[in-house]
C-alpha positions in Angstrom: 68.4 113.9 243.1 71.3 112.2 241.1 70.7 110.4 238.3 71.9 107.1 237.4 74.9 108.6 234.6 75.6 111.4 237.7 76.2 108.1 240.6 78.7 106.1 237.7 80.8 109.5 237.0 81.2 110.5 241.0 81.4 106.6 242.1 84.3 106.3 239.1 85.8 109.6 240.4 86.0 108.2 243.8 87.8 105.0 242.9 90.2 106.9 240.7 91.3 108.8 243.5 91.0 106.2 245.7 93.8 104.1 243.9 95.8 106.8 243.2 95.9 107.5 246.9 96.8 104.1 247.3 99.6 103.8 244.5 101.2 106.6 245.8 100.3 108.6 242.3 98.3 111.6 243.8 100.1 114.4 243.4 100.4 116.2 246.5 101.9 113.0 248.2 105.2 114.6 248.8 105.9 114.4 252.5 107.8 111.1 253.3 107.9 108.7 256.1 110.7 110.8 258.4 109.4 114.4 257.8 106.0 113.6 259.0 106.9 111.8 261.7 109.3 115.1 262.7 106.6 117.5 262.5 104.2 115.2 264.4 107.2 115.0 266.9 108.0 118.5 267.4 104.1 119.5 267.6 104.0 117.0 270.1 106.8 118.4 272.2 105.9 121.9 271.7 102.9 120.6 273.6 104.0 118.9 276.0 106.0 122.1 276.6 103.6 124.5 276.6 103.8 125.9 279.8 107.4 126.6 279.1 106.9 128.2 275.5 104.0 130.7 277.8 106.5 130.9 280.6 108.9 132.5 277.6 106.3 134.8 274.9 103.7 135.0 277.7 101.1 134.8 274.8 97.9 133.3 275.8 96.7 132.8 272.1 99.6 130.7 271.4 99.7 129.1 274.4 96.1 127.7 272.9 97.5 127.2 269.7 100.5 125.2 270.6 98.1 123.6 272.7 95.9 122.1 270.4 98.5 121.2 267.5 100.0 118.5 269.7 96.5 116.8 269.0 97.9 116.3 265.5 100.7 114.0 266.4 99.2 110.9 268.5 97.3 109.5 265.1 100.4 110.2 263.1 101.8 107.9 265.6 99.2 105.3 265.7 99.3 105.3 261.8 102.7 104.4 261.3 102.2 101.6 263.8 100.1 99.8 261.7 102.0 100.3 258.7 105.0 99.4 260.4 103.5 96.3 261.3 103.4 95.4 258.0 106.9 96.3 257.0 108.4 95.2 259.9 111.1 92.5 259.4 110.5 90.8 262.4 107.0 92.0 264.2 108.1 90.5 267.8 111.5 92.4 268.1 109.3 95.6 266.6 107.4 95.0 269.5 110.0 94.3 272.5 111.5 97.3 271.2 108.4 99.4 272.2 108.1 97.6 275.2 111.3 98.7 276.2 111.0 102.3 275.1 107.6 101.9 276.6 109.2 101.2 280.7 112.3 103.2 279.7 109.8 106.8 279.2 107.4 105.5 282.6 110.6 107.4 284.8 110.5 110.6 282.7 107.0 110.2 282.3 106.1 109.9 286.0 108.5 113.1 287.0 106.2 115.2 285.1 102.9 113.8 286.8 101.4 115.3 289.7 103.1 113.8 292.2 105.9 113.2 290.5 107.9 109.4 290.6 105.5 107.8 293.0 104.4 103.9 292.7 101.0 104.7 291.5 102.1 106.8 288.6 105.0 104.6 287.8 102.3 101.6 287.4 99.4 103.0 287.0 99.6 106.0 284.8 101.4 105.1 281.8 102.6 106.9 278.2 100.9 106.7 274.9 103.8 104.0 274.5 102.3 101.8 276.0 99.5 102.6 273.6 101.4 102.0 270.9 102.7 98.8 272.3 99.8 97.3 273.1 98.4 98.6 269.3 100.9 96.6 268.0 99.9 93.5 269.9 96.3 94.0 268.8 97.4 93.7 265.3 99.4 90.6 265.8 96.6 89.5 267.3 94.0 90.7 264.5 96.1 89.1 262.0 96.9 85.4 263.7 95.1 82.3 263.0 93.0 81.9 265.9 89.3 81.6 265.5 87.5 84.7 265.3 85.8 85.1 268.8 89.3 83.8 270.6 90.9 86.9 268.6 87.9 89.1 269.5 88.4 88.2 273.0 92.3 88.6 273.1 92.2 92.1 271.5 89.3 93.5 274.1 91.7 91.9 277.1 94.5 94.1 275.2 91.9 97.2 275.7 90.8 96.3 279.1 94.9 96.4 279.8 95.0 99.4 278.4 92.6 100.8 280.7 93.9 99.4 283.6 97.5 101.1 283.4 95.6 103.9 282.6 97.6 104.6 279.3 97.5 107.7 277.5 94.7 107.1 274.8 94.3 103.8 276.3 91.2 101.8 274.5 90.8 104.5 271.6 94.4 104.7 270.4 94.3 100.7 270.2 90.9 101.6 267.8 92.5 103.9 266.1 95.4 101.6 265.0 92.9 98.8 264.3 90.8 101.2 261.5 94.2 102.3 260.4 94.9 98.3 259.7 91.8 97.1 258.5 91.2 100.1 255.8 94.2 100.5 254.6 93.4 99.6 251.2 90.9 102.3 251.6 92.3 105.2 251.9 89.2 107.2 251.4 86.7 105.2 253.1 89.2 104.7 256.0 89.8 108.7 256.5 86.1 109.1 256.7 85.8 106.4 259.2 88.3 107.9 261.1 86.8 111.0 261.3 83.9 110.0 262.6 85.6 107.8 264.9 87.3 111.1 266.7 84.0 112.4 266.8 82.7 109.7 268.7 85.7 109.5 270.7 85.9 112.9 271.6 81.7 113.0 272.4 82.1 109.9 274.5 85.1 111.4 276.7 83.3 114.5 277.0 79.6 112.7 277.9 78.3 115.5 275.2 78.3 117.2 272.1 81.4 119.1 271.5 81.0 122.8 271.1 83.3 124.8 268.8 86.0 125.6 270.8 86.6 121.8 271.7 86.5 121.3 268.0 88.9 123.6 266.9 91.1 122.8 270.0 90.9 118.7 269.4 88.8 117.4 266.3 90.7 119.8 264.0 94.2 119.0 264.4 93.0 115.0 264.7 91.3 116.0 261.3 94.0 117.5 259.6 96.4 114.8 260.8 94.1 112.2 258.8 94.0 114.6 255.6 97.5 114.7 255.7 98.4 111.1 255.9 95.8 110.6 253.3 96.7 113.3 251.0 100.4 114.1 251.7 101.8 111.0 252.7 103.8 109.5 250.1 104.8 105.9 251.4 108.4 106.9 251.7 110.9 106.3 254.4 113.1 109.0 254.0 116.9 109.6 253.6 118.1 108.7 257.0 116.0 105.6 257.9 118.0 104.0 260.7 118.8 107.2 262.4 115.5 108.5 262.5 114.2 105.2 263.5 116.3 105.7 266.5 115.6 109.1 267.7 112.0 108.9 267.6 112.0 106.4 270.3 114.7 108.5 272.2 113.4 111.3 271.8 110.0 110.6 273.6 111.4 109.8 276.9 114.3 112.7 276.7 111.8 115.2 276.0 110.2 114.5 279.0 112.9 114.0 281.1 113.7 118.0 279.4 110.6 119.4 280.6 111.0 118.0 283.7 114.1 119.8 284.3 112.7 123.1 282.7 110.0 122.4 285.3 112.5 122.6 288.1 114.4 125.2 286.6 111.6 127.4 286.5 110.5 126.7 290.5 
């Protein structure tokens, strides 16, 4: 058992850390705005290409591994939604603009599908952009001056949207953003909610307790993607702001359009 003196020294501890984390004064929080979002970005498209990386090495081991590091990028993404709400200078043309991106990608997007660019998968089978749009509408919502159980209601229609286009991450990534927003002045608290969060995520999608494999293919890079904006992250934008604002949302949908061609290639 702890004693009394033993709770005051680890509950100090905590909230030394804890606003250290938040003032951007821990040490290791060297990794800036830009740079993570480039190594979510390339995990994510070594993913998404991982057919094509096996097609090339013919390595099953790193076919798993390149596999399961794309699961690092999506929180990355839904992370710096909600802090871009904040900084955002204008939160509706933040949110056409992923709108746009968001229709834009639903052509690449539906090439790659089984099926390829049918009606159903250009309507009903969207991108995590859509995600992140809808994320970003929650927290407009969340943060409005409507009465509680009207914003309740809007954000859960926002969900059930979600789940109707069928969106990539659909109702969790929306939850995601929403812990991301409401604990942000928590860095520590929050990282621990959002750990178990993808737990329960991950248990509910699978209708069971994961086993190890599933952990180490999904929970671990969603972990370590947590640790790292907790940790690492350093509040910074990085030295080319506008351009790498630019590129990520250009990027997504040329990827895709990319391995759609590689696909072709390859037949």
């Amino acid at each position: 058992m702890e004693t009394e003196s033993e709770k005051v020294i680890k509950k100090s501890f905590l909230s030394d850390l804890d606003r250290k984390l938040l003032n951007k004064d821990f040490p290791l929080q060297l990794i800036n705005r830009d740079l993570l979002k480039y190594i979510a970005l390339a995990l994510m498209t070594l993913g998404h290409w991982q057919l094509t990386v096996y097609a090339l090495f013919h390595s099953r081991p790193l076919l798993m591994i390149v596999g399961a590091l794309e699961f690092f990028a999506p929180p990355v993404f839904f992370f710096f939604i909600s802090e871009g709400f904040h900084y955002t200078k204008s939160r509706s043309k933040y949110a056409i603009r992923l709108l746009i991106f968001a229709v834009i990608t639903q052509i690449p997007h539906s090439l790659i599908l089984a099926g390829g660019l049918t009606v159903h998968n250009l309507l009903l089978q969207w991108s995590v952009l859509m995600t992140l749009f809808l994320g970003l509408a929650a927290l407009i919502v969340l943060h409005c001056d409507w009465k509680l159980p009207l914003r309740i209601l809007a954000i859960a229609a926002l969900m059930g949207i979600s789940r109707l286009l069928n969106c990539e991450w659909a109702v969790s990534g929306i939850m995601i953003m929403l812990l991301f927003d409401l604990l942000r002045e928590k860095p520590l608290i929050r990282l621990a909610s959002y750990m178990l969060l993808m737990y329960g995520i991950l248990c509910v999608s699978l209708g069971s307790i994961p086993d190890t494999s599933l952990f180490f293919i999904y929970l671990l890079p969603e972990w370590a993607a947590g640790i790292v904006i907790t940790f690492f992250y350093n509040g910074n934008k990085g030295h080319f702001p506008l351009f790498s604002k630019y590129f990520f949302y250009v990027w997504y949908p040329l990827h895709l359009f990319l391995q759609w061609l590689f696909q072709m290639i390859a037949k």
